[in-house]
TIKOL-149063 format. One record per residue (C-alpha): x negated, y negated, z negated; chain; residue in one letter. Coordinates in nm, 3 decimals, padded with zeros to 5 digits. Example, Ala and Ser with C-alpha at 12.3 -4.5 7.8 and 13.67 -1.06 7.14 Angstrom:
# TIKOL-149063
x = -01.230	y = 00.450	z = -00.780	lumpa = A	vexdren = a .
x = -01.367	y = 00.106	z = -00.714	lumpa = A	vexdren = s .
//
This chain:
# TIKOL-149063
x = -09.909	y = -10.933	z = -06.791	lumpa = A	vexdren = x .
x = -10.049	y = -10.704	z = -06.526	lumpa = A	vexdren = x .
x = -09.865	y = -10.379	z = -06.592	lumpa = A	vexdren = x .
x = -10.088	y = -10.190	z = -06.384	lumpa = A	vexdren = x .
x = -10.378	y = -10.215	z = -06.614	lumpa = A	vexdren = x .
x = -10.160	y = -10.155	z = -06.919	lumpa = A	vexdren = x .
x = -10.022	y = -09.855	z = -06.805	lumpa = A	vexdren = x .
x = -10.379	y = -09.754	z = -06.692	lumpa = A	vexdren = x .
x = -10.500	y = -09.824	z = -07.027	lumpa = A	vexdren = x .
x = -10.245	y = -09.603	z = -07.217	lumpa = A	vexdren = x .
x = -10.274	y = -09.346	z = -06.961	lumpa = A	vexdren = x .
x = -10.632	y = -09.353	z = -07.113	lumpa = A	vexdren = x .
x = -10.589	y = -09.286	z = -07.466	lumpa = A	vexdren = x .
x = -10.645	y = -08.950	z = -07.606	lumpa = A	vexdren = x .
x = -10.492	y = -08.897	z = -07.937	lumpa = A	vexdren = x .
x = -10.635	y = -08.750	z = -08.223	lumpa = A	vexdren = x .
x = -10.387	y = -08.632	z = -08.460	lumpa = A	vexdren = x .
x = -10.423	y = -08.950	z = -08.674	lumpa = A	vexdren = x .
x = -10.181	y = -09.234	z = -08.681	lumpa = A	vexdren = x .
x = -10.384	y = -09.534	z = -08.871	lumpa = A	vexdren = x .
x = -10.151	y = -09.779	z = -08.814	lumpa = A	vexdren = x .
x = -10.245	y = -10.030	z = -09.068	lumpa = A	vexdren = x .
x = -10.648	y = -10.028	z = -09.061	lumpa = A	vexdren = x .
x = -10.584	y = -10.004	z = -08.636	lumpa = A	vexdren = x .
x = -10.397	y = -10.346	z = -08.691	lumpa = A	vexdren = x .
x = -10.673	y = -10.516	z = -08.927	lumpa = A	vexdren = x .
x = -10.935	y = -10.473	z = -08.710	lumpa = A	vexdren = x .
x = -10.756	y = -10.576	z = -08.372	lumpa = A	vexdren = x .
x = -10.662	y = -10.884	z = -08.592	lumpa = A	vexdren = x .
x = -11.049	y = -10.933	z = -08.678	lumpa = A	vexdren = x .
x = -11.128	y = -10.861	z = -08.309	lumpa = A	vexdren = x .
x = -10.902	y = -11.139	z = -08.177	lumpa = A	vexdren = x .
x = -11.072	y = -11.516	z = -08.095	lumpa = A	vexdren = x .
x = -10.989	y = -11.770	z = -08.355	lumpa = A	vexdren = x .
x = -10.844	y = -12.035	z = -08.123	lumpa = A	vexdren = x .
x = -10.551	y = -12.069	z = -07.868	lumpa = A	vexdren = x .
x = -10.219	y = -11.782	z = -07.880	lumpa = A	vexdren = x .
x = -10.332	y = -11.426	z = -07.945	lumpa = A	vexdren = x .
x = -10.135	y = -11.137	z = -07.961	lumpa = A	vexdren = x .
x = -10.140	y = -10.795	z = -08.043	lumpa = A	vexdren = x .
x = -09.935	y = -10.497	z = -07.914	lumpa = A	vexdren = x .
x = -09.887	y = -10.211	z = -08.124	lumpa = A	vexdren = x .
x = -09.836	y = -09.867	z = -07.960	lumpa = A	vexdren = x .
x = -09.801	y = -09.536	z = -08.135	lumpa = A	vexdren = x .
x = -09.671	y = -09.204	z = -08.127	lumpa = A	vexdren = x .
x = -09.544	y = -09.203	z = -08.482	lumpa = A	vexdren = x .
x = -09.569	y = -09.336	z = -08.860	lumpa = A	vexdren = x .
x = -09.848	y = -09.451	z = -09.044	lumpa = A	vexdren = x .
x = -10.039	y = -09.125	z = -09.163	lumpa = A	vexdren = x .
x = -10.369	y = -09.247	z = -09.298	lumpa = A	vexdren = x .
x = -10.249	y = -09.309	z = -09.657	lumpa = A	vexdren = x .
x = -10.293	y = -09.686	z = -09.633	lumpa = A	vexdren = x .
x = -10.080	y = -09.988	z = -09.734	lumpa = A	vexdren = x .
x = -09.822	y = -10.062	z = -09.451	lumpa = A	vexdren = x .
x = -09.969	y = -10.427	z = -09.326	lumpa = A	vexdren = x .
x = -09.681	y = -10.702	z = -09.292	lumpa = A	vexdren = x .
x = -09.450	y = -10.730	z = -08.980	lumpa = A	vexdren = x .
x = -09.581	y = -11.017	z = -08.899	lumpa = A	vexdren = x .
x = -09.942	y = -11.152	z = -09.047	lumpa = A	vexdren = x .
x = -10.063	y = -11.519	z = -08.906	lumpa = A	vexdren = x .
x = -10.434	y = -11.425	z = -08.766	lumpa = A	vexdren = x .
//
């Protein structure tokens, strides 16, 4: 993992006020290629706030 870029990245992100945990989840998930180990990494300020289903802790893609 190149730290670097993943701390640039965060650095990046402007939040919004919104915590959409579980729709932010699906579509990573539906973003991710279909072959070979995938991963995603979740990072948030906070709970769920969108109103949505909480997704499972784990989900196979």
């Amino acid at each position: 993992m190149n730290r670097v870029a993943v701390r640039n990245a965060v650095d990046g992100l402007t939040p919004r006020g919104f915590t959409p945990i579980a729709e932010s989840l699906r579509q990573a998930a539906a973003a991710l290629p279909t072959d070979g180990d995938v991963a995603i990494v979740l990072v948030s300020d906070g709970e769920d706030t969108c109103g949505v289903e909480r997704p499972q802790e784990r989900t196979p893609v």
